[in-house]
N, C-alpha and C positions, 0 to 999 in steps of 0.2 A: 504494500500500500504506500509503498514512498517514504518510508520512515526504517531507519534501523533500531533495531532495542539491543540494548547492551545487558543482556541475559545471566545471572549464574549459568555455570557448565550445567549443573545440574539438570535444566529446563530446557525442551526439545518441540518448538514450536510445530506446531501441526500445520493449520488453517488463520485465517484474518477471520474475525468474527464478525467485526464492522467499526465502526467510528461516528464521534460526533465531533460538540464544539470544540471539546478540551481534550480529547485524547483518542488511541488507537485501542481496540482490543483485540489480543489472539487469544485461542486454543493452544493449549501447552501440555506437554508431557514431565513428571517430575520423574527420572530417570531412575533416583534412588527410592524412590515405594511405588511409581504406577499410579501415581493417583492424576489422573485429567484437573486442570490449573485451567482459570482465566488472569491475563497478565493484563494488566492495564499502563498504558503509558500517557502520562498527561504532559503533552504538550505546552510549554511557554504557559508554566501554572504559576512564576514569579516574576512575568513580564508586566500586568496589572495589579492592582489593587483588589480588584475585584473579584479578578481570576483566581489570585492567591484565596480570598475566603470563600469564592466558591467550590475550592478544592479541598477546602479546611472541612467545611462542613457537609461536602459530598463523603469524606473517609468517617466523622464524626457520628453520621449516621448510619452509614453501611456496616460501623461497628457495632453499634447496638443492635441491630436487625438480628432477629435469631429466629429463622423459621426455616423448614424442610426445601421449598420451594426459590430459596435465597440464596446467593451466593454468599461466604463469609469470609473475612477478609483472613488471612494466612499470616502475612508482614509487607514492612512498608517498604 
């Protein structure tokens, strides 16, 4: 998608998932347990003011989120 991510070895991207305003996401393979990963890269998230706390509070919430159907966030 035009973007490179600078990956742990560990992580063995599959597919582009898709993108928005702030960032790219792929499908990812974690190489050491198998378990299927979404990686997210957010783009120029300390070029704005704005950008920065919308990215503040995009992880802020994605953390709390605890349900079957949800992605949960791994590490930063």
């Amino acid at each position: 998608m035009g973007s490179d991510f600078n990956i742990d070895r560990r992580y063995q991207i599959i597919d582009p998932i898709g993108s928005g305003a702030y960032g790219l996401v792929v499908a990812a393979v974690d190489l050491k347990t198998g378990q299927k990963v979404a990686i997210k890269k957010i783009e120029k998230a300390f070029e704005h003011k704005i950008y920065t706390k919308r990215t503040l509070r995009e992880l802020k919430i994605a953390r709390l989120m605890n349900h079957p159907n949800l992605l949960k966030i791994e590490s930063i």
